[in-house]
C-alpha positions in Angstrom: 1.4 18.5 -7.6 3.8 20.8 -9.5 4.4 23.7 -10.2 5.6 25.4 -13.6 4.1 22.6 -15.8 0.6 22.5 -15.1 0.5 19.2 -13.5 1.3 17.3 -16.6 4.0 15.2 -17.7 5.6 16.4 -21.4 5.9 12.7 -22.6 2.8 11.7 -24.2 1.6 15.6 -25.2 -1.6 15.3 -23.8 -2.7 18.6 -21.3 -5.3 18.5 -18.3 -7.5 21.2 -19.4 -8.6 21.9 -15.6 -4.8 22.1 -14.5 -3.6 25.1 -13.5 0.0 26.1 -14.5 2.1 28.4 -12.1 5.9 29.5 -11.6 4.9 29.8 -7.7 5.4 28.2 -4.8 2.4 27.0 -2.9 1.3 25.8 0.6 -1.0 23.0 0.9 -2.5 22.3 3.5 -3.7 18.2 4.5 -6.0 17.6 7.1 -5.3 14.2 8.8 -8.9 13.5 9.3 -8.5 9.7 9.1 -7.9 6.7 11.3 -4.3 6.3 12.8 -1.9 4.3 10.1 1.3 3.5 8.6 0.7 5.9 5.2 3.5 6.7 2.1 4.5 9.6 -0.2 6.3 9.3 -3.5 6.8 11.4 -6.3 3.8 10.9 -8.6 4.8 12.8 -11.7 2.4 11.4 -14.8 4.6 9.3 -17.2 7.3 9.5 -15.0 6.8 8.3 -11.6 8.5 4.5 -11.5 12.5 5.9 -12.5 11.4 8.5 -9.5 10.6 6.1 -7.4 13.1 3.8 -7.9 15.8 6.7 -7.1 14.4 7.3 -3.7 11.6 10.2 -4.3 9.6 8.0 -1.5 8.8 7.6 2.6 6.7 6.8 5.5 4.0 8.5 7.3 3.0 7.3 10.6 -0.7 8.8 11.7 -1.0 8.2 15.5 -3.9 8.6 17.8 -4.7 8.1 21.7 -6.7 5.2 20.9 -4.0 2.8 19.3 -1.3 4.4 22.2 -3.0 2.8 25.0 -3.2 -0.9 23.9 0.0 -1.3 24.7 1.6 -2.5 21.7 5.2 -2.7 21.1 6.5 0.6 21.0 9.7 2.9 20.9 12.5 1.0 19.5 10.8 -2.2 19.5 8.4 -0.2 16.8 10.5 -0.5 13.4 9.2 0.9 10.5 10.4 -1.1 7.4 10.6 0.1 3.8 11.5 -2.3 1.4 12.5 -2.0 -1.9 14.7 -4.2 -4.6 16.8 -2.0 -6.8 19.7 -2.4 -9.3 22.8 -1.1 -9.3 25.9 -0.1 -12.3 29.1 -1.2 -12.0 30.4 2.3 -10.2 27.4 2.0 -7.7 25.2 4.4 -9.5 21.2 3.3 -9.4 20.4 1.2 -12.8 17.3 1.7 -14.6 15.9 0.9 -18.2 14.3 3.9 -19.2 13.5 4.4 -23.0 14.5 8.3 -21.8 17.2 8.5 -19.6 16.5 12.6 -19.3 13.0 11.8 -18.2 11.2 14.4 -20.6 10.3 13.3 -23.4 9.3 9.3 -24.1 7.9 7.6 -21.1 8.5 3.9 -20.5 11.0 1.5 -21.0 13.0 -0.9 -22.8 11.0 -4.0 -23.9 12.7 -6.5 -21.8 10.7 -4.9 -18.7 7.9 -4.2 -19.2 6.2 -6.4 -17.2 8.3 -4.3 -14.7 11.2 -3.4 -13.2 12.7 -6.0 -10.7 16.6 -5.0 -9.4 18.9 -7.8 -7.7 19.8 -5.7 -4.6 16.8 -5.9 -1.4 16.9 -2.7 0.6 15.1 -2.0 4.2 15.1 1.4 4.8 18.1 2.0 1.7 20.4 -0.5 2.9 21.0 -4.0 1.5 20.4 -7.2 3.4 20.6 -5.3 7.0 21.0 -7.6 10.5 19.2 -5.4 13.1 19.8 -6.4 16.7 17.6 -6.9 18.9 15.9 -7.8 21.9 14.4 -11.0 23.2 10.8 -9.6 23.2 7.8 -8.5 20.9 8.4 -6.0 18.3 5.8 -4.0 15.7 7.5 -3.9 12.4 5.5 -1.4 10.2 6.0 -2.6 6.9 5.9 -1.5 3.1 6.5 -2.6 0.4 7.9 0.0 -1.9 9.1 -1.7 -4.9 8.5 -1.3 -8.0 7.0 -4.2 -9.2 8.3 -7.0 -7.2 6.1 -9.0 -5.3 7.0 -10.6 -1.9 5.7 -13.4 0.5 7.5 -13.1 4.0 8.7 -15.6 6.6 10.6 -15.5 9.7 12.8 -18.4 10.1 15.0 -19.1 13.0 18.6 -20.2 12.9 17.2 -23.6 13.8 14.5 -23.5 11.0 11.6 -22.7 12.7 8.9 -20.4 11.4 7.8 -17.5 13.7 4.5 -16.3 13.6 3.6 -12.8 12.0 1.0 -11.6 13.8 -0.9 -9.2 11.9 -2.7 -5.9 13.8 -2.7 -3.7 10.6 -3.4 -2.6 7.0 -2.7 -0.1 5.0 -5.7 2.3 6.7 -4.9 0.7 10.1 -5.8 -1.4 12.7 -7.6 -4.2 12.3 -10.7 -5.3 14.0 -8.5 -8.4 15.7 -5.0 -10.0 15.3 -5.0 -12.3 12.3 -2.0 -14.7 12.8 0.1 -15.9 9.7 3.2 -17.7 9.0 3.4 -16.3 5.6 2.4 -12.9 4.4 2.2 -12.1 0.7 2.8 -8.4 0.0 2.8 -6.6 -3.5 3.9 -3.0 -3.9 2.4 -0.2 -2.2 0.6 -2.1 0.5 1.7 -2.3 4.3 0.8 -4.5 7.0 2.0 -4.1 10.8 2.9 -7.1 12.3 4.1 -8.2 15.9 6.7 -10.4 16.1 7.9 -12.2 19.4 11.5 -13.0 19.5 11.0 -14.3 23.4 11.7 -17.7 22.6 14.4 -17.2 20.0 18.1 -18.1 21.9 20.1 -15.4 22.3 22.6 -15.1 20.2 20.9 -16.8 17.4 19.2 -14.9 14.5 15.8 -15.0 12.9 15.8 -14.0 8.8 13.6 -12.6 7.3 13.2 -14.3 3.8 10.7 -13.7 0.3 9.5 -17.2 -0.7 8.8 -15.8 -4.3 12.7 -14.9 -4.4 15.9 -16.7 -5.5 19.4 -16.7 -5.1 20.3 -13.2 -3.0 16.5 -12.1 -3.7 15.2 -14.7 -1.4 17.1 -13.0 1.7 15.4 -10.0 2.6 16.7 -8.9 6.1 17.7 -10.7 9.6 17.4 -10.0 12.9 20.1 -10.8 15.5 18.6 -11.8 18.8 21.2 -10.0 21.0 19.7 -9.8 25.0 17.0 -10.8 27.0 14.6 -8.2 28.3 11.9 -7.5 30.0 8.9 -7.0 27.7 5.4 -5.1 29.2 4.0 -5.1 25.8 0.8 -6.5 24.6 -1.5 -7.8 21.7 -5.0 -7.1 22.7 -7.8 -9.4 21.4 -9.9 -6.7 20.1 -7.8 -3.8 18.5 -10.3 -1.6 16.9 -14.3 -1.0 17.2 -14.2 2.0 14.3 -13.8 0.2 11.1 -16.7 0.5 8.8 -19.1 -1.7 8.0 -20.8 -2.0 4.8 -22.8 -4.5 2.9 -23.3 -5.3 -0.4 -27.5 -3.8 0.2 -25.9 -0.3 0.8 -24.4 -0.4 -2.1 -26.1 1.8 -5.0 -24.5 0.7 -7.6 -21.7 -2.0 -9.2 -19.2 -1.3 -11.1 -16.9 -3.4 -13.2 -13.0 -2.4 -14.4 -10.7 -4.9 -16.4 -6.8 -4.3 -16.0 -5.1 -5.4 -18.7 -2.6 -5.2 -21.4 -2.9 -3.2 -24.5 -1.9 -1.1 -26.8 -1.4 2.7 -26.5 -0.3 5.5 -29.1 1.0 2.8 -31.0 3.4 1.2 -28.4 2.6 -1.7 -25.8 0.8 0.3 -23.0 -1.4 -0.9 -19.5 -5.2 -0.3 -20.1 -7.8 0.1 -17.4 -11.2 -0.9 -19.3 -9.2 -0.9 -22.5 -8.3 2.9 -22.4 -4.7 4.3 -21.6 -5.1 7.2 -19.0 -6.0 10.7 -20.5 -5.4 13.5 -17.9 -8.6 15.2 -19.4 -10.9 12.8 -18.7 -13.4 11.9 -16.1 -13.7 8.0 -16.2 -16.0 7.7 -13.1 -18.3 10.1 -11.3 -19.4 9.3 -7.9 -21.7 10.9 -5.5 -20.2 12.2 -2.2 -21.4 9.4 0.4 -22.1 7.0 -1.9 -21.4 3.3 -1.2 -20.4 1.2 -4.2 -18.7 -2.1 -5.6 -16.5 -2.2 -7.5 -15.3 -5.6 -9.6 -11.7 -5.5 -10.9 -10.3 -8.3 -12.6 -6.4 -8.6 -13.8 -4.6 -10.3 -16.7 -1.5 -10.4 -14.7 -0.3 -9.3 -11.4 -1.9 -6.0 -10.9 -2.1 -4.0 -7.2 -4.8 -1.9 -7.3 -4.5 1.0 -5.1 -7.5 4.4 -4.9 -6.1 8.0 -4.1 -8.1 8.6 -0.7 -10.2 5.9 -0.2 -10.0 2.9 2.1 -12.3 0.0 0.9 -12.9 -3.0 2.6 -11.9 -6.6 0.1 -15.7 -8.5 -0.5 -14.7 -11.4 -2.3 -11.8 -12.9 -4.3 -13.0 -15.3 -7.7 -16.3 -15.2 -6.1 -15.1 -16.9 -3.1 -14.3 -14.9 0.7 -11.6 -12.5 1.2 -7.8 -14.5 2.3 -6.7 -14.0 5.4 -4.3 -10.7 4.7 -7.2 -8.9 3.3 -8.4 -8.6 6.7 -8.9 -4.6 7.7 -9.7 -1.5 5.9 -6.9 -0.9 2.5 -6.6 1.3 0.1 -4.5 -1.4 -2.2 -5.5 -4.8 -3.4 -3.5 -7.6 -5.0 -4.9 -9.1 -8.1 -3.3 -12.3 -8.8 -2.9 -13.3 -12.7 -6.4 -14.0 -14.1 -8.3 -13.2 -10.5 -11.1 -11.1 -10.3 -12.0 -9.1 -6.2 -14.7 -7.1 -4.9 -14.0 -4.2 -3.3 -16.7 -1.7 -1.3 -16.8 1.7 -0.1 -18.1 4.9 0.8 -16.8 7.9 -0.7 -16.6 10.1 1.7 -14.5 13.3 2.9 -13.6 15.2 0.0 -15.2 16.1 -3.2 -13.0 16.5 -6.2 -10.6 14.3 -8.9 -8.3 11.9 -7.8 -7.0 8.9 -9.3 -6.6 5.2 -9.2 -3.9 3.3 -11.1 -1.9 -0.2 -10.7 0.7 0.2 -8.0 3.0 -1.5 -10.6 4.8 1.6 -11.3 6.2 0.5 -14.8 2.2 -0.4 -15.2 1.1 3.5 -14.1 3.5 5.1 -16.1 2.4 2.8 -19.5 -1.6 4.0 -19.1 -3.0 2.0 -16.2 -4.5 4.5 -14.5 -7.8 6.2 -14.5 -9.7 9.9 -13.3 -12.8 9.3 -10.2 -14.2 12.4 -9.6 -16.3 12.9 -6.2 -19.3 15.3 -6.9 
């Protein structure tokens, strides 16, 4: 939230009537009432947040609790939290971005080649490009985001000799899952996370495994590598069952449907991002929901969309009508609509009353309209 400008940004003059403007500084205090998890933060300025982003306003948030400690999962420096990100760089090494407003004031938005969204030629983990991390011959938990922009990935592990490693999934974005779910390929768009355990026991030493995106090409295919340096002993574990608290709701409990279209537009003119064919207006309530309420909600995309809800984890129904994939195991707070798909998502709002948003994780997307007000009453 900010201070000084009433929580607004200047570039599309519109003004949240129920902001409150102030030249103080404030303390705000977050309970962590919520399940242990690999969470982010980024700047979230309206109109404005993707050229933030994309200059580093972001990080990770680990949420711990006694019950994930003892199952005796991969831990210390065998636990790497990954942030990945592609981004573009000017000739003198400056961070390249197309804004229509370079001051980042007045005209949201940018130039027409992009946007569909900004994708740079540069991978970063953790703000370094292409990094080899070494490592030992043993099971590690890589936490990992994805914090681009807009680019998609689908990882793989691939040994020196070309073998595929298996990614074994034990997380979403709101934390563990209910039981592994083992994949040799994980799609992930921007915004979500998924922790994986990945056992480099039977990878030679002195070898490496690479981490590569199969939606990439040329230098964006490489993501990172891994160099396989020792062996070790390794007392870590993947328990069969992981977690007994994730929610359970069915479609009876819910009391009411609701449907939400994500597509293009037009807004003030200009080529804009529409959620049910209106560009977001910081002044108005576009859902009311009752405190403890389950509900379903349909979303269906034109184009890649990830769909993510400001405090809520949801579990993923149905995809096209037909079950959930495989990485839409756990409780998330962001979904992946591929072009033309439609998902179910359910929920219970619970925990706080209050506004708070929802919006395409595409951050070009956000800052063109798609997002929306849900207020908890």
């Amino acid at each position: 939230m900010q201070t000084g400008q009433g929580g607004h940004g200047l570039g599309h003059g519109m003004h949240d009537p129920r902001a409150v403007p102030t030249k103080l500084t404030r303390d705000y205090t977050f309970p962590l009432d919520q399940r242990a998890a690999l969470l982010w933060y980024h700047d979230h300025r309206m109109d404005f947040t993707a050229p933030a982003v994309w200059r580093g306003l972001a990080g990770l948030q680990i949420v711990r609790d006694d019950a994930e400690d003892s199952l005796g999962l991969p831990a210390g420096r065998r636990e790497l939290p990954l942030m990945i990100a592609d981004r573009a760089f000017a000739a003198d090494g400056s961070l390249d971005y197309p804004s229509l407003d370079p001051t980042l004031r007045e005209r949201p938005g940018v130039r027409g080649p992009y946007l569909a969204g900004v994708l740079g030629d540069v991978i970063l983990v953790n703000g370094a490009p292409w990094p080899v991390h070494e490592v030992d011959a043993a099971r590690y938990r890589l936490r990992i985001l994805n914090a681009s922009n807009a680019r998609h990935y689908e990882l793989e592990a691939v040994s020196d000799d070309g073998r595929r490693l298996d990614l074994v999934q034990v997380g979403a974005d709101q934390g563990l899952l209910a039981a592994p779910v083992t994949h040799r390929l994980l799609p992930i768009a921007p915004a979500e996370r998924y922790d994986v355990i990945i056992d480099f026991s039977g990878v030679p030493v002195g070898s490496r495994v690479r981490v590569v995106n199969r939606l990439g090409s040329g230098r964006t295919r490489d993501v990172m590598a891994f160099r396989v340096a020792r062996n070790a002993t390794d007392d870590s574990r993947i328990p069969r069952t992981l977690s007994n608290d994730l929610p359970i709701w069915r479609r009876s409990d819910a009391v009411r449907v609701r449907d939400f279209s994500f597509r293009t537009g037009r807004m003030r003119g200009d080529h804009g991002w529409l959620i049910g064919g209106l560009p977001f207006d910081p002044a108005r309530s576009d859902v009311t929901v009752r405190l403890g309420d389950v509900e379903v909600w349909r979303l269906v995309a034109d184009v890649h969309h990830p769909v993510h809800l400001h405090l809520v984890g949801f579990r993923v129904f149905s995809r096209s009508g037909r079950p959930p994939l495989p990485h839409d195991a756990g409780l998330k707070d962001t979904v992946s609509l591929r072009p033309g798909e439609s998902a179910e998502i359910i929920t219970r709002f619970d925990g706080y009353r209050g506004r708070n948003l929802f919006h395409c994780h595409n951050a070009e997307h956000e800052d063109m309209g798609m997002m929306a007000n849900f207020e908890v009453v």
